[in-house]
Structures are given as structure tokens and as C-alpha cells.
Backbone bond lengths (Angstrom), bond angles and torsions (degrees), N, CA, C in turn:
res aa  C-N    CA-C-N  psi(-1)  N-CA   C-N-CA  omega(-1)  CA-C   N-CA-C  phi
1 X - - - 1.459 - - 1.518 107.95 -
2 X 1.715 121.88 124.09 0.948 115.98 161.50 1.302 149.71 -41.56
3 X 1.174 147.01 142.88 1.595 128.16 178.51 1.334 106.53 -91.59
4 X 1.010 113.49 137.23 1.502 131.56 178.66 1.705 106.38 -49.93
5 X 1.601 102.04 136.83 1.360 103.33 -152.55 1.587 99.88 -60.16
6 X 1.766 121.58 -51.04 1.333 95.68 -178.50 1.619 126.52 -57.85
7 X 1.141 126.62 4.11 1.315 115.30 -169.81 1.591 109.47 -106.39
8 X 1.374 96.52 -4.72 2.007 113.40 167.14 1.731 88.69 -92.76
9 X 0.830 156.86 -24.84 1.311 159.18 -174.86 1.402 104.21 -72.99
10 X 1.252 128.97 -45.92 1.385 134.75 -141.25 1.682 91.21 -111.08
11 X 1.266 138.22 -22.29 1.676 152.88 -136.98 1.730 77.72 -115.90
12 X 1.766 125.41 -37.34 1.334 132.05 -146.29 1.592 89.99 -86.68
13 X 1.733 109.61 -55.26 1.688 115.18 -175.85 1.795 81.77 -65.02
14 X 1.098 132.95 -108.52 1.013 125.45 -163.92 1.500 124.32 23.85
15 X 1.269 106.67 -77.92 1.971 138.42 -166.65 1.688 79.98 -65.18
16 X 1.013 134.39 -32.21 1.509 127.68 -161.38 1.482 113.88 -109.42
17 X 1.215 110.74 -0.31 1.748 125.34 174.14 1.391 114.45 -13.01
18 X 1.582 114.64 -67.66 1.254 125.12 -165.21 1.573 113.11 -58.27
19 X 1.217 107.45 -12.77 2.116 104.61 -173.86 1.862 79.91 -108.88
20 X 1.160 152.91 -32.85 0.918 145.97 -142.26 1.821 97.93 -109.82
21 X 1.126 111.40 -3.96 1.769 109.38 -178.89 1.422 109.67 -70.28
22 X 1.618 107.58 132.20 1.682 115.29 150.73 1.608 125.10 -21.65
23 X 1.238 123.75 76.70 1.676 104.18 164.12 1.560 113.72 -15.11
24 X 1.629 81.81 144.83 1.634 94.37 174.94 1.637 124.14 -65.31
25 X 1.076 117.74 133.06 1.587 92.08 164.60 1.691 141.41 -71.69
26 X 1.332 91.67 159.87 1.510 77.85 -159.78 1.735 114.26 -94.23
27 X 1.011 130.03 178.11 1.460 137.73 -137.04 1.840 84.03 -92.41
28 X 1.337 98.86 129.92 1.411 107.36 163.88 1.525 113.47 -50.49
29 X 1.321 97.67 147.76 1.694 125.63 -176.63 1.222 90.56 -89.00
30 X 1.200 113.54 132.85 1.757 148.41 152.42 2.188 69.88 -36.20
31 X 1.517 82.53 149.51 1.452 111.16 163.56 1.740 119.44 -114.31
32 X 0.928 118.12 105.14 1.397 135.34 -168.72 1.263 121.90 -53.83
33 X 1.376 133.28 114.27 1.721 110.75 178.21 1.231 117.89 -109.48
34 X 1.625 104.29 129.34 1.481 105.33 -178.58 1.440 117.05 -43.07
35 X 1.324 103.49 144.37 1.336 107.83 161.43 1.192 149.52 -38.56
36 X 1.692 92.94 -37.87 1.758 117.43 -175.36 2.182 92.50 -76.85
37 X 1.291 76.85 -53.25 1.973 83.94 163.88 1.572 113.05 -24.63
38 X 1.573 107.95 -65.01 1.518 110.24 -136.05 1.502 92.04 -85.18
39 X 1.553 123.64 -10.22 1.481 119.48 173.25 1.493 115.48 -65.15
40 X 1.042 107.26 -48.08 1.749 115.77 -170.81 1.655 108.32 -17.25
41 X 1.000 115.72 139.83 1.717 121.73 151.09 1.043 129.61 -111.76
42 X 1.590 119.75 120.97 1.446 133.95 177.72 1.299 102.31 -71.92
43 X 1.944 94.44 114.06 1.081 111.47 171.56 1.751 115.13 -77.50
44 X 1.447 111.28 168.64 1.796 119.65 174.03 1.226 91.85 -33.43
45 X 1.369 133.54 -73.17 1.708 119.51 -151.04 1.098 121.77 -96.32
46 X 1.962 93.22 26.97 1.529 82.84 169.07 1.187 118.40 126.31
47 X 1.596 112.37 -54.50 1.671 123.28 -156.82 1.610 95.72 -75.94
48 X 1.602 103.77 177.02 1.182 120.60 170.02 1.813 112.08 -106.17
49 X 1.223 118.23 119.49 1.260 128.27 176.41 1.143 111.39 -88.19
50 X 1.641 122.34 175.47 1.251 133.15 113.90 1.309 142.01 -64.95
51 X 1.536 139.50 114.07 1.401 143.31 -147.90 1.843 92.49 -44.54
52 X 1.205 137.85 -33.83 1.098 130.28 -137.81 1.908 98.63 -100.64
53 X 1.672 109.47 -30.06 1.739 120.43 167.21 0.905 105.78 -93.12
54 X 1.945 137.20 -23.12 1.580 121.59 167.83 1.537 117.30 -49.37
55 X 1.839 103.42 -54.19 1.392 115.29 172.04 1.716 113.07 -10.58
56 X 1.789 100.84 -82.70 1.363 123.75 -176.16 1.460 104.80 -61.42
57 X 1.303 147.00 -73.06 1.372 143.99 166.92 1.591 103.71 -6.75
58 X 1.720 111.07 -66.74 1.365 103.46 -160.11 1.055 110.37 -59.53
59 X 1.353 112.40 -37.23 1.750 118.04 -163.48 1.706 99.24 -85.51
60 X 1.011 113.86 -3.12 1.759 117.86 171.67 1.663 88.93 40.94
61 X 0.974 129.91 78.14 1.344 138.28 147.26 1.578 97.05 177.27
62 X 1.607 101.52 147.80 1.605 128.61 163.42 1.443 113.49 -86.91
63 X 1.442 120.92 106.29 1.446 108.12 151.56 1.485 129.92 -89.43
64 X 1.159 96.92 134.69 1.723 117.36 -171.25 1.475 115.63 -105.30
65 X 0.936 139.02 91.87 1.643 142.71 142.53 1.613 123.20 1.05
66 X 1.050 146.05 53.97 1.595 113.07 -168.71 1.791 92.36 -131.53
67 X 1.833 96.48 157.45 1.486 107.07 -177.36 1.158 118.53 -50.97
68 X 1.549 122.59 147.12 1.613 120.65 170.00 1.607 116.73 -51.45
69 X 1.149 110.24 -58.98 1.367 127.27 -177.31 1.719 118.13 -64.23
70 X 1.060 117.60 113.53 1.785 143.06 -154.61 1.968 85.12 -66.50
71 X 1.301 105.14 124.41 1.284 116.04 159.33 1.271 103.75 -133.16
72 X 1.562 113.73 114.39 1.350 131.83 -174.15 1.824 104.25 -80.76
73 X 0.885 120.22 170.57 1.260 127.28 -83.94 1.327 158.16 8.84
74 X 1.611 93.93 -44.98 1.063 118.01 168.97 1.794 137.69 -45.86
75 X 1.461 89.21 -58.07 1.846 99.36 178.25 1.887 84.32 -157.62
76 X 1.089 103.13 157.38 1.573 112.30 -170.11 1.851 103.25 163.56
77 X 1.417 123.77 122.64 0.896 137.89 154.69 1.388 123.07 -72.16
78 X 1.624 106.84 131.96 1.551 124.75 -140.15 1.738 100.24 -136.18
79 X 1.098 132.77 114.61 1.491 101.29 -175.92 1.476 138.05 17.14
80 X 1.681 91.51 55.98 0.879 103.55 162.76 1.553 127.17 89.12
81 X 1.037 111.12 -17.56 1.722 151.58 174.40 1.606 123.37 -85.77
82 X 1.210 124.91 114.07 1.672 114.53 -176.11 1.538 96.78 -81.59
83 X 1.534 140.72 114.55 1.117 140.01 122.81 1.709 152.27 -95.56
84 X 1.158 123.08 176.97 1.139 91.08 172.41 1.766 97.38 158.50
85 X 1.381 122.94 -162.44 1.944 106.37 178.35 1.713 102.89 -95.95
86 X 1.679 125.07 -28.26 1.347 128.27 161.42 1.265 119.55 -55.41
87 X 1.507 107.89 -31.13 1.519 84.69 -162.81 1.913 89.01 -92.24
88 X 1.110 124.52 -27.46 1.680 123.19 170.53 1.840 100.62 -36.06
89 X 0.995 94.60 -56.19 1.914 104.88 -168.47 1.469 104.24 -59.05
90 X 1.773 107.88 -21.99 1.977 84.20 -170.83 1.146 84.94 -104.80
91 X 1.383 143.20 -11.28 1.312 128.77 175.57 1.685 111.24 -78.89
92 X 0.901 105.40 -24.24 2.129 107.45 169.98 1.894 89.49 -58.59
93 X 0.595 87.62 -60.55 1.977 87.52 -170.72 1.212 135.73 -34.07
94 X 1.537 93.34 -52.81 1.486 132.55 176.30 1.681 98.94 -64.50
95 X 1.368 119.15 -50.75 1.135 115.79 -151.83 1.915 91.83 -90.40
96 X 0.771 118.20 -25.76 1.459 118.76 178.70 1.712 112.86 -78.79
97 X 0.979 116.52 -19.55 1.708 120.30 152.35 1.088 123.35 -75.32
98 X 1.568 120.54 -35.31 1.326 130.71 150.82 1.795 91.73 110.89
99 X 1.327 117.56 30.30 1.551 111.32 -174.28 1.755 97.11 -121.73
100 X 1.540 110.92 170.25 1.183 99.84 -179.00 1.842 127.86 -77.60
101 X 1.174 103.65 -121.33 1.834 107.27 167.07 1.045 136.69 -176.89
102 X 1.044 137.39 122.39 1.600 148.71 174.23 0.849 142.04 -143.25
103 X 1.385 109.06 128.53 1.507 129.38 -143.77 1.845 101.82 -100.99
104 X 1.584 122.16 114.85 1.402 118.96 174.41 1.371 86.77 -95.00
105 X 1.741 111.13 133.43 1.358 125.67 172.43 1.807 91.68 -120.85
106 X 1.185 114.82 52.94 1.684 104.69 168.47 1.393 97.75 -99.40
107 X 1.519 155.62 -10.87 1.379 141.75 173.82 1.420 114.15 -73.07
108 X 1.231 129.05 117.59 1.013 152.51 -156.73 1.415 108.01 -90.99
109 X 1.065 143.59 -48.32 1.808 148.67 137.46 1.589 117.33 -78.75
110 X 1.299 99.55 163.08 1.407 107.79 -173.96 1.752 108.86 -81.92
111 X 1.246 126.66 -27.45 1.312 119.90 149.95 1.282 125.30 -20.25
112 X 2.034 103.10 -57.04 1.106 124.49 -136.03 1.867 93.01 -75.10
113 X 1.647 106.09 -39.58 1.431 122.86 166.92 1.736 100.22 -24.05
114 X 1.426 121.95 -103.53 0.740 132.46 161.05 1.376 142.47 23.26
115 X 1.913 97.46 -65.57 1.387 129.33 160.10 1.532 91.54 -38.41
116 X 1.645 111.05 -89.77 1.068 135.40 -149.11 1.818 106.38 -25.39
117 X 1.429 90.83 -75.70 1.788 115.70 157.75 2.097 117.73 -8.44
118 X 1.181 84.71 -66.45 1.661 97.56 -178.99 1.562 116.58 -80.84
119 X 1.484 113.14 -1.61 1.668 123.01 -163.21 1.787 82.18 -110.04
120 X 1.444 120.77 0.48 1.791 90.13 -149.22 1.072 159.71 78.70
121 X 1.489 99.05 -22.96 1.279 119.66 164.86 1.676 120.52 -60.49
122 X 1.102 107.68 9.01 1.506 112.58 -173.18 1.127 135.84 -168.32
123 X 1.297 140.82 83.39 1.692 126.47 -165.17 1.736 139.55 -28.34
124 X 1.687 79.68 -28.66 1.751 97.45 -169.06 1.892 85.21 -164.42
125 X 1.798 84.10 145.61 1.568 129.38 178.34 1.145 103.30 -111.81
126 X 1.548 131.57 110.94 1.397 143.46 157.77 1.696 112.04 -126.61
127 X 1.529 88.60 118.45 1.938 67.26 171.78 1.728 83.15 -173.85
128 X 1.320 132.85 36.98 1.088 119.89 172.67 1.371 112.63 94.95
129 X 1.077 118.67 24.65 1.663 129.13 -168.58 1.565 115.62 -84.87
130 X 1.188 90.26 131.17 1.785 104.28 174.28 1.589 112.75 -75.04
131 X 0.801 144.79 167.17 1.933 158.59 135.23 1.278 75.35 -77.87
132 X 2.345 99.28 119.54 0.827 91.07 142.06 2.034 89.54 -148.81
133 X 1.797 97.72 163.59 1.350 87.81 -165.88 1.966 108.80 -61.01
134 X 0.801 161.05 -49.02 1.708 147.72 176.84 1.269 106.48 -44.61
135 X 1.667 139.77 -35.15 1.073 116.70 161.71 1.634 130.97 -70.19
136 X 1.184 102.15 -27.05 1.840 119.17 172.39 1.701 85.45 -51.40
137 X 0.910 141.09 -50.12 1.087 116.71 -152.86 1.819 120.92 -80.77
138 X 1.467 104.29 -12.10 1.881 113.68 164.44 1.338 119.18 -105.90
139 X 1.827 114.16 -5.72 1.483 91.38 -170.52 1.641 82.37 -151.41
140 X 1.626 100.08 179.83 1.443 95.70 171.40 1.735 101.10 -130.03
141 X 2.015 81.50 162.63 2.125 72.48 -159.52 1.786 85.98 -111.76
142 X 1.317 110.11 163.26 1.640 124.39 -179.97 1.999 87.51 -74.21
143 X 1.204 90.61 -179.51 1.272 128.23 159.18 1.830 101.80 -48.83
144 X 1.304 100.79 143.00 1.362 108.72 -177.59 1.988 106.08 -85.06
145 X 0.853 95.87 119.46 1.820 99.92 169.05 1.473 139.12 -110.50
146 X 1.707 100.69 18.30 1.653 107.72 177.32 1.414 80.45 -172.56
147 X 1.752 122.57 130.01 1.557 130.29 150.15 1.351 100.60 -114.38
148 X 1.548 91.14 128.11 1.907 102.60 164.63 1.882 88.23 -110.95
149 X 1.321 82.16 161.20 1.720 120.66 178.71 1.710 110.52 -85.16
150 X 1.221 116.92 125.28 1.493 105.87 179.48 1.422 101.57 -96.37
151 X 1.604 89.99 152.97 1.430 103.17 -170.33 1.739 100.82 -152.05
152 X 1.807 108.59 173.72 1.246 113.00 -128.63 1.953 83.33 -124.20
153 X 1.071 134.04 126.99 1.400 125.94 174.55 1.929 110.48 -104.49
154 X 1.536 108.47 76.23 1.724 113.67 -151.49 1.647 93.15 -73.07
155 X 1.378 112.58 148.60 1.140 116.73 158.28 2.009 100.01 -89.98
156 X 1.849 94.51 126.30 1.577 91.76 -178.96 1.762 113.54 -69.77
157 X 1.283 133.66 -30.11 1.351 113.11 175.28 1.314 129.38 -69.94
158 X 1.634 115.86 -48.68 1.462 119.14 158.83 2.085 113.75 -34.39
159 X 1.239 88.74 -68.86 1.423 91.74 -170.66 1.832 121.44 -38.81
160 X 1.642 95.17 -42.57 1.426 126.12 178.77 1.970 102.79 -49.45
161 X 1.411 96.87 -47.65 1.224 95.37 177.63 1.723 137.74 -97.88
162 X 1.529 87.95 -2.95 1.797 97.07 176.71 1.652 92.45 -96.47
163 X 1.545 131.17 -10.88 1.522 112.98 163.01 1.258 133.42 -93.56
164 X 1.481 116.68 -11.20 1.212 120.19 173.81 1.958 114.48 65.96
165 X 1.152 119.56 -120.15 1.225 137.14 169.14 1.738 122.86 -97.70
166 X 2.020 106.00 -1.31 1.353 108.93 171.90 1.255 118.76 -79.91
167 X 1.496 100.74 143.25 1.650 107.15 177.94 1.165 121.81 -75.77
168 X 1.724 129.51 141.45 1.646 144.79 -138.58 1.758 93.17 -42.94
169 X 1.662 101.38 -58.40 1.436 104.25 -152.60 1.599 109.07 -73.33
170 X 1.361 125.05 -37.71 1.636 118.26 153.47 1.610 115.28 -38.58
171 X 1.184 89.23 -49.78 1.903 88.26 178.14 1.471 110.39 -47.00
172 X 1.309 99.33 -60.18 1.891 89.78 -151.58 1.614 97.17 -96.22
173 X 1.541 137.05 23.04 1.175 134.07 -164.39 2.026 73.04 -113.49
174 X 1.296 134.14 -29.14 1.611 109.22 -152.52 1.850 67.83 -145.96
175 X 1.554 132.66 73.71 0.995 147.59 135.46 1.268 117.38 -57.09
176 X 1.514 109.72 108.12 1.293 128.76 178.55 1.350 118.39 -92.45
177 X 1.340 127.71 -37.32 1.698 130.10 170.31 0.806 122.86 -49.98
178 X 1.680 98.45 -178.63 1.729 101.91 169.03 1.237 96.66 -82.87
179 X 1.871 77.63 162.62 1.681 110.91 -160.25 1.433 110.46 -124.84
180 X 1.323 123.13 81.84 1.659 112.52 -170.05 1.921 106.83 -52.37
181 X 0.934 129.88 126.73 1.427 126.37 148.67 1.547 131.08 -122.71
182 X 1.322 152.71 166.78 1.410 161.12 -160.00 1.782 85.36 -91.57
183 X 1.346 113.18 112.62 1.578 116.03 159.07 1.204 100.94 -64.03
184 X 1.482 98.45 156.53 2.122 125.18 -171.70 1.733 104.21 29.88
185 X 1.470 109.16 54.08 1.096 95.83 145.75 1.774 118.60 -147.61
186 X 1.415 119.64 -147.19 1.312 117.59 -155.30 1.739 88.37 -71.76
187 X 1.546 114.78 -34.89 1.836 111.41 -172.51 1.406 102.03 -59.73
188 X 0.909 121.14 -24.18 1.645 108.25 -174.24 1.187 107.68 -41.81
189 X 1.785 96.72 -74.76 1.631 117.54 -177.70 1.637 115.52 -40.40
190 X 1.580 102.42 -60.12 1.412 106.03 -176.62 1.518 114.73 -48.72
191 X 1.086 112.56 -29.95 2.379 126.21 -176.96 1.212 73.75 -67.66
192 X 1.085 128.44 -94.00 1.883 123.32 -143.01 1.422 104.83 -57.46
193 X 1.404 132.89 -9.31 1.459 110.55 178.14 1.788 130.11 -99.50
194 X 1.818 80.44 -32.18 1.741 111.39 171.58 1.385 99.50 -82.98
195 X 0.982 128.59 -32.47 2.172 110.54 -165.39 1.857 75.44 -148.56
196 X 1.403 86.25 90.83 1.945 102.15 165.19 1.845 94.21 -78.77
197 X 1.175 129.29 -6.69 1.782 109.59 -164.41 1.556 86.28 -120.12
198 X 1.087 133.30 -5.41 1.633 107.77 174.28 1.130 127.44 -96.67
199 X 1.536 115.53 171.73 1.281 101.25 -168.01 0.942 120.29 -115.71
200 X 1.739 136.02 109.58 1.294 152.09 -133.62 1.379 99.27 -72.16
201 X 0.913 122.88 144.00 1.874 117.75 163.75 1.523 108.64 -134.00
202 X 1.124 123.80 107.89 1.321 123.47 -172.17 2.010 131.21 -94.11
203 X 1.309 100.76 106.88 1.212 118.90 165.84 1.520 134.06 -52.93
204 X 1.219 115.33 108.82 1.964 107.97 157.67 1.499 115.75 -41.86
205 X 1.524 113.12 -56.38 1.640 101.83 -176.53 1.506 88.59 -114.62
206 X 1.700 105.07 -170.04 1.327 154.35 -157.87 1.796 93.47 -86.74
207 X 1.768 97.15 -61.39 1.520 116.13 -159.70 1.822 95.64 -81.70
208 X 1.070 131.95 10.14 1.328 144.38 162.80 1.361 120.38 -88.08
209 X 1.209 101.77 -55.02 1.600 104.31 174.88 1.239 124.73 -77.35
210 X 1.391 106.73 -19.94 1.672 120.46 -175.96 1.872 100.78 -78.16
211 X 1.544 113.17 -40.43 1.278 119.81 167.05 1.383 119.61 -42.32
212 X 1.643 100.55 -59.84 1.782 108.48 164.53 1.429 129.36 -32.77
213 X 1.636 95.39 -35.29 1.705 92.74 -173.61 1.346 104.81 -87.08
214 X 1.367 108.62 -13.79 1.862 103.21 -170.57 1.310 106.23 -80.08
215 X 1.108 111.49 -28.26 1.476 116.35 172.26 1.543 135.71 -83.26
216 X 1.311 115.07 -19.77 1.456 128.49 179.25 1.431 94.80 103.10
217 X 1.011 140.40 -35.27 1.516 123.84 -168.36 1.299 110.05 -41.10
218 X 1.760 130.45 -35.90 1.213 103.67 174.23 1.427 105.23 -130.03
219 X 1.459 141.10 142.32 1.317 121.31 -167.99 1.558 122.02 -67.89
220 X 1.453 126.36 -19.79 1.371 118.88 150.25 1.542 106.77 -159.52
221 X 1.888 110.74 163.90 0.967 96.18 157.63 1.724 134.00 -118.86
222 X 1.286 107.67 -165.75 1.730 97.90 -164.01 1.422 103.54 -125.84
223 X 1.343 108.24 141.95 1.564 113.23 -168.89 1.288 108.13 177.16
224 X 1.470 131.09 174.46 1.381 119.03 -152.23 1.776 92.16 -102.45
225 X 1.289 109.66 -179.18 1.233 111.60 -167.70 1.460 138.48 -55.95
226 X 1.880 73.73 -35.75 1.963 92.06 -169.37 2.079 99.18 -78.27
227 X 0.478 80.13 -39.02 1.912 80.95 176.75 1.845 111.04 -64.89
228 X 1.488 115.84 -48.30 1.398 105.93 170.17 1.589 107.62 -66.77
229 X 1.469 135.33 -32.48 1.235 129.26 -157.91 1.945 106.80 -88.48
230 X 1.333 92.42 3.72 1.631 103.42 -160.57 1.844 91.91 -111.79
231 X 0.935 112.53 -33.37 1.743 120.89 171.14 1.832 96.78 -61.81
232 X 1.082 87.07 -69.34 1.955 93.40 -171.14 1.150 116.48 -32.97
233 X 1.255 110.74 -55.72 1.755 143.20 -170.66 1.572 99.71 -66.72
234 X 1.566 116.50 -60.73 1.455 102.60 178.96 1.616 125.35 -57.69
235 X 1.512 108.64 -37.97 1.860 123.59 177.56 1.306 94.18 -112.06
236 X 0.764 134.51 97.31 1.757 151.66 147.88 1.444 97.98 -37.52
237 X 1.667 115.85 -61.24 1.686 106.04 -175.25 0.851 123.14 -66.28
238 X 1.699 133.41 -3.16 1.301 136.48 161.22 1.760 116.00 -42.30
239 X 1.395 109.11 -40.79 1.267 111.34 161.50 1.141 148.04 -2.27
240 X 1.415 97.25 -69.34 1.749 126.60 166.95 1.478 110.50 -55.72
241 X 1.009 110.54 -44.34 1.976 107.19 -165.14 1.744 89.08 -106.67
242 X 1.297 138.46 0.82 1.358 123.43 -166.42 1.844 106.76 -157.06
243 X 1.464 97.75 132.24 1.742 100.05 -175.66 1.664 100.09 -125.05
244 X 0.920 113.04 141.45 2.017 127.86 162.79 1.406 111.76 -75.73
245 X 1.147 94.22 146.64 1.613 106.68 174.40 1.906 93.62 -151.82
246 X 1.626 93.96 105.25 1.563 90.86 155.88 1.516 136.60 -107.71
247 X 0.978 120.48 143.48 1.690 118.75 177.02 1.305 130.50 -54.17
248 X 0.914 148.54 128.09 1.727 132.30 173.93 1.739 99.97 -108.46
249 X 1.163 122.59 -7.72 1.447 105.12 163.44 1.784 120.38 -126.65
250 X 1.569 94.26 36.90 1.290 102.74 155.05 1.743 114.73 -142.68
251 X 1.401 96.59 138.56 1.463 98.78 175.31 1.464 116.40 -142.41
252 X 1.455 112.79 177.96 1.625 117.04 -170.03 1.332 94.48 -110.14
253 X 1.421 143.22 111.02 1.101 134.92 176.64 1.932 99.58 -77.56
254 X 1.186 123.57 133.94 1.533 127.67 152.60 1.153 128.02 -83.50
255 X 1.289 120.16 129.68 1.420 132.27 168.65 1.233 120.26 -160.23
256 X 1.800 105.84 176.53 2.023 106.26 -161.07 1.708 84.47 -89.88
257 X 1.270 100.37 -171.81 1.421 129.84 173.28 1.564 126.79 -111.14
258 X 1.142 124.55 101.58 1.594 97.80 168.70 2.010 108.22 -122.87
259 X 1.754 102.99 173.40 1.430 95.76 -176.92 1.706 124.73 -65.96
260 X 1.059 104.64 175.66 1.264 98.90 178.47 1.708 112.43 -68.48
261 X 1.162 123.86 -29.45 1.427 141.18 -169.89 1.524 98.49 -87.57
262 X 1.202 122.23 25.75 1.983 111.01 -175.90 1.722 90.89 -137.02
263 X 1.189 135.61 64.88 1.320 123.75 168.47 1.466 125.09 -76.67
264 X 1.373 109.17 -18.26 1.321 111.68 164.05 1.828 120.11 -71.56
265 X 1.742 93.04 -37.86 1.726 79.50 170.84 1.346 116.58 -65.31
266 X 1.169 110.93 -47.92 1.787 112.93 -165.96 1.646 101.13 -59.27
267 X 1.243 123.86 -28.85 1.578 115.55 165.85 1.190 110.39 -49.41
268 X 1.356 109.81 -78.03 2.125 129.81 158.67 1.472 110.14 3.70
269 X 1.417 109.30 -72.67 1.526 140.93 -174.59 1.726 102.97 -37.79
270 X 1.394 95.18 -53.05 1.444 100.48 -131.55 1.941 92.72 -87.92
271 X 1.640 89.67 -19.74 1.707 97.30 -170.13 1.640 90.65 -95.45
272 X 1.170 139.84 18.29 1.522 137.12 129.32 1.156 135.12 -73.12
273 X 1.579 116.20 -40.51 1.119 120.92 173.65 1.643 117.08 -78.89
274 X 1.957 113.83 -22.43 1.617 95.53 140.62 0.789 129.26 -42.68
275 X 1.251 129.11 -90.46 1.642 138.77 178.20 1.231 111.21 -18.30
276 X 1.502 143.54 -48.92 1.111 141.02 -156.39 1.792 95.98 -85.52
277 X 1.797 85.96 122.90 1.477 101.95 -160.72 1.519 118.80 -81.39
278 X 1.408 112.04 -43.12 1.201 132.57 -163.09 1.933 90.54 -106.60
279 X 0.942 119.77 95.65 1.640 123.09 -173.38 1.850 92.37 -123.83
280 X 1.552 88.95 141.94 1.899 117.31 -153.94 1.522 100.44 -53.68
281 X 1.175 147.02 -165.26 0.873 146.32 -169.22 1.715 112.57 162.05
282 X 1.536 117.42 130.81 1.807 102.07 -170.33 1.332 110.70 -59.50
283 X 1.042 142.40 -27.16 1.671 141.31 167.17 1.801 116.48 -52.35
284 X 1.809 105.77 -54.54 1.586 100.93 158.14 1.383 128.89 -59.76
285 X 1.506 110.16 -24.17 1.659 109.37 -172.03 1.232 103.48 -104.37
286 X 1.103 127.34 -11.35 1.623 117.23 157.11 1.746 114.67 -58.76
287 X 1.391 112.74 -71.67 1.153 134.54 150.54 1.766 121.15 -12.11
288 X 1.212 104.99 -42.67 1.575 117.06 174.14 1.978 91.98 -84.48
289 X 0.908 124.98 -64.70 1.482 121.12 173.11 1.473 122.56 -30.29
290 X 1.162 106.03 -35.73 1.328 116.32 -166.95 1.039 110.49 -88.04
């Protein structure tokens, strides 16, 4: 009995196997490592970093930037203790890398912060800092995590007399006077961009320029909300010789600092200050003042 033709077909590949075999396979390929890969640094315990969190890891401490001079709420020594809502924010950081912290308070202006930041001298800049464009240009800032409103601390007779018969908002939109502001800091910039016609007069402190306005020496000064609303509030009789004017479409956005060479922290940074739920606000930090 014949075999069924396919099964003489199949007996035919069969008998003929050897020309009819699968090529061999061929030798595995080397496996390639990304680039972004081959940077990493193995940290002490092991892990793989980014050169810019190995840094801090190895050295198991955070250095932090912040001004010498105690600005309460913010950072302010307390018995003996640095607290404040900045220094809470660099300690979330610190503690989420899992390294310790230390804070160099040798910059003497808030510029000077900054400096520090872009020199290396410091991982992170906290000290109450504005975004402002001249600093964009040495460092990079996180995500903003507190906007105050700028506002205007007028002396009422000066003012009375540099407006004449003009109405408030002509007045202070094409402000021609003097302009008390905080030397080397974010008001500088903000005076020359918001009131291009006045004439800046620049202060060492806060409680200097605010003096200026009580006196007429300068017709007002400029500063963000929570600091004029915190003058008022402490001297009530300031009242009489002095009126506020705040902005609603200008504000100081806050944020930290890091170098230009740390893009992994400022990622780091910035995905803390998401998370961080309950973020300060001038109504909470008044409230904490109080």
C-alpha cells in the first residue's frame, strides 16, 4: 500500500534535514548601557544616584544657604534653636534624602544667598527668596511654594502732594517719587520694573526704609504684603501718617535655589514641595506671628 503522497513528502524533507535546518542562532549582543545609566554614582550603601544626590548622600549632610539676619517667620533663632516655615522646607528635603543639615548663614543679603548657591558653596538657597529674572540667570529656582502680593507703605502727606487732583490708581501706576526699597534684594529689581519713573532710594534694612516713609524722606516704601501688613498691625497709630496699597496683579513668587549643575536635585526639590500639603500662606504666617 502506498503512502499517502503527503507523507512521502514529509519522509523527503525529513531524509533532507541537514540543507533544510534552522540557522543557528546568533551570539547574544553585548547589552548597551545608557548613557544617562553609565553616569550614576554608587553611593556607600550601595544605591545608584545621580552625581548631583550622591554628592549630598556621601557627605550625609545638606548644605543650606540662608541670610544671617533672623527674618521671623520665616527662619529666626528662638532659644537658641533656628526655626521658622524655611527652615521646615529645607529640613523636609534633608530628611527625605535621609542625610543630616546645615545651614551656612554667613551671606549677609539675600543676593548674597544666591551667590553662595551658584559658587557651590551650598546645595540649596532658602531664605525668603523671590524668582527674579538676574538671578535666573546663575542659579535655578524650584517651584514656587508661598506668593505674597506686593504692596506700597505711602506716606499720606508726601503722597497727598506728589498727586495733586490725580486719581489713587494713576498715581501709583506712573509713580514718580522716591521709592524706599531693601538694597541687593528681589525689590530692587521689582522698583525698576513696576515704577520705571521713581526714584529708588536704597536701604540696608526693612526698618530703615519703613523709617523713611514715616518721615517723608521717601514718599513710600515697597515690599511684599506680609511685612507692610505686619508694620500696621504692630503700630496701629502708624495709620494716621501712613496708608497701604496692595496689588492683586503683582506678586513675589518664593522659592529655594539650587546650582546650575544639580538638575537632579531641583527635580528632588521640587517633587517635595508637591507633596507638601499644607504650604505657608500670608494668612497662616500672620497667624503663626500672632
Amino acid at each position: 500500500m502506498k503512502a499517502p503522497a503527503f507523507l512521502a513528502l514529509a519522509c523527503a524533507l525529513l531524509a533532507g534535514a541537514p540543507s533544510w535546518a534552522a540557522p543557528a542562532a546568533p551570539a547574544a549582543a553585548p547589552v548597551a548601557v545608557p548613557e544617562a545609566q553609565a553616569r550614576l554614582v554608587k553611593a556607600a550603601d550601595g544605591r545608584l544616584l545621580a552625581p548631583d544626590i550622591a554628592r549630598i548622600v556621601n557627605r550625609n549632610e545638606l548644605v543650606v544657604a540662608m541670610l544671617a539676619k533672623d527674618n521671623p517667620p520665616f527662619f529666626s533663632v528662638k532659644k537658641g534653636v533656628l526655626v521658622g516655615t524655611d527652615v521646615d522646607m529645607a529640613r523636609r528635603v534633608a530628611n527625605e534624602l535621609g542625610v543630616g543639615l546645615r545651614f551656612d548663614r554667613s551671606p549677609a543679603t539675600f543676593d548674597g544667598v544666591a551667590e553662595a548657591v551658584a559658587a557651590g558653596r551650598a546645595d540649596l538657597g532658602i531664605s525668603r527668596l523671590a524668582r527674579t529674572l538676574r538671578r535666573g540667570q546663575y542659579v535655578h529656582f524650584s517651584n514656587t511654594y508661598m506668593r505674597l502680593g506686593h504692596a506700597l507703605l505711602i506716606n499720606r502727606v508726601k503722597f497727598a502732594a506728589m498727586a495733586g487732583d490725580r486719581p489713587l490708581q494713576q498715581v501709583i501706576r506712573n509713580f514718580d517719587g522716591k521709592l524706599g526699597v531693601l538694597a541687593n534684594s528681589s525689590w530692587e529689581e521689582f522698583g525698576r520694573r513696576n515704577f520705571p519713573r521713581a526714584q529708588l532710594v536704597r536701604f540696608a534694612t526693612w526698618e530703615q526704609a519703613v523709617a523713611a516713609a514715616r518721615s517723608g524722606a521717601v514718599v513710600a516704601a515697597y515690599r511684599d504684603e506680609l511685612e507692610v501688613q505686619q508694620i500696621v498691625r504692630n503700630e496701629p497709630g502708624l495709620a494716621l501718617s501712613l496708608r497701604t496699597v496692595t496689588f492683586d496683579d503683582l506678586e513675589s513668587p518664593l522659592a529655594m535655589m539650587v546650582g546650575i549643575g544639580d538638575p537632579t536635585l531641583l527635580s528632588f526639590v521640587n517633587e517635595v514641595i508637591a507633596q507638601w500639603v499644607d504650604k505657608p500662606t500670608v494668612s497662616s504666617v500672620l497667624k503663626a506671628i500672632k
